[in-house]
C-alpha positions as CSV (number, residue, x, y, z in Angstrom):
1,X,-18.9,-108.0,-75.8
2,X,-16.5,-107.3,-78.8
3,X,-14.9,-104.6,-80.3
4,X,-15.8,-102.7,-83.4
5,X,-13.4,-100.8,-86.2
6,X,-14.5,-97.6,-87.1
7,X,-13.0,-95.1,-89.8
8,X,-13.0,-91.6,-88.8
9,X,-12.0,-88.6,-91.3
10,X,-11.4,-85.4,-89.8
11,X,-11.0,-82.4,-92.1
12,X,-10.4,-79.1,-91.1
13,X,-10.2,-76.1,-93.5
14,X,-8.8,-72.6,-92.3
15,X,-8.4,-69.6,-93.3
16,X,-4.6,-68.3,-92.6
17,X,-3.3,-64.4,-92.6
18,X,0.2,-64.2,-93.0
19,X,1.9,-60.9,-93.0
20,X,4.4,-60.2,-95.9
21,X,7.2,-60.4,-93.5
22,X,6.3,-64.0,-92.7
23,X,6.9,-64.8,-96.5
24,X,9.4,-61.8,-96.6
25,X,12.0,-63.6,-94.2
26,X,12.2,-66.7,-96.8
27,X,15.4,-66.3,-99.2
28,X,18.1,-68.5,-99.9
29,X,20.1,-68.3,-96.8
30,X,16.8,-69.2,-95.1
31,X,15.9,-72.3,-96.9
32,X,20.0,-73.3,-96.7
33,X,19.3,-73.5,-92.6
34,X,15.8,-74.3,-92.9
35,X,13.3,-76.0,-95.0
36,X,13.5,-76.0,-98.6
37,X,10.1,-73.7,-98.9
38,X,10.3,-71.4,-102.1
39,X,6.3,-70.1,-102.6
40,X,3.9,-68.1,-100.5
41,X,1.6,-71.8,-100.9
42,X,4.6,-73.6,-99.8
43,X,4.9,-71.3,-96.6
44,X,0.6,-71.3,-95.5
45,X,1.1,-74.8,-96.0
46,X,3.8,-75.2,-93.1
47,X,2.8,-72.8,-91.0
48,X,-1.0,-73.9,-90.9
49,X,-0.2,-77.7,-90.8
50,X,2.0,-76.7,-87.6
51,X,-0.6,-74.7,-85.9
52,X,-3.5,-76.5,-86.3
53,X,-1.9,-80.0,-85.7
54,X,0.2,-78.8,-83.3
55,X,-1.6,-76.0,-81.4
56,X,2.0,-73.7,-82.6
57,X,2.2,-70.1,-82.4
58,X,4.2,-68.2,-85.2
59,X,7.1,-67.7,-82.7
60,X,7.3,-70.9,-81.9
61,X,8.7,-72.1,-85.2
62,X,11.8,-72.3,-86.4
63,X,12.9,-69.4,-89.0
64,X,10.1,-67.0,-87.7
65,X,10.9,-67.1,-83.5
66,X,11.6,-63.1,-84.2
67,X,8.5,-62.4,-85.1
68,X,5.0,-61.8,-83.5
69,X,2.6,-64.3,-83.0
70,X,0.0,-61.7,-84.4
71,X,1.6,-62.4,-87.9
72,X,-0.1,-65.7,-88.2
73,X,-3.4,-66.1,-87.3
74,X,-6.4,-68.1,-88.2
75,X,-9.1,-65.6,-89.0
76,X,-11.8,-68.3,-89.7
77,X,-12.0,-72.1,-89.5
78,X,-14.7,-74.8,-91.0
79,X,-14.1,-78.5,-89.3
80,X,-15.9,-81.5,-91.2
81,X,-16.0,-85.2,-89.5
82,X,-17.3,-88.4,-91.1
83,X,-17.3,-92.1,-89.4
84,X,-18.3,-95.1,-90.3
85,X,-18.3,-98.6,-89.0
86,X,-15.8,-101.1,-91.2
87,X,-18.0,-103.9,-91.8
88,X,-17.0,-107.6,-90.4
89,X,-14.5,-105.5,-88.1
90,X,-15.5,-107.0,-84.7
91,X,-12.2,-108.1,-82.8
């Protein structure tokens, strides 16, 4: 019995809805405490990353703990997986 390597690629593609007081709250006090995000892209970005890696709620995040989880949500969600064996890769 050996081991085998295997590749895995996990994609997942949402959908975000922000509310304009998500981007709103962004100015240049914000980014002097914060992160240095300046565009509504820049924001989805962060925001998404955090909760589909990280399973986050809006008020969970630093910069936006004021405001309700209801103002970020995934409204729609696509997930794509591919694997393969790396040949040669038995340990």
């Amino acid at each position: 019995m050996g081991k085998r390597i295997f590749e895995v690629i996990v994609t997942r593609t949402i959908l975000l809805e922000l509310d304009d007081a998500v981007i709103n709250v962004v100015d240049d006090e914000w980014r002097k405490q914060l992160y240095n995000l300046h565009t509504p892209v820049e924001i989805a970005s962060m925001i998404g990353r955090c909760m589909v890696l990280f399973n986050s709620k809006l008020s969970s995040l630093d910069g936006w703990a004021d405001q309700p989880d209801e103002n970020a949500r995934i409204v729609g969600d696509d997930d794509y997986v591919e694997a393969y064996e790396i040949v040669g890769s038995k340990l």
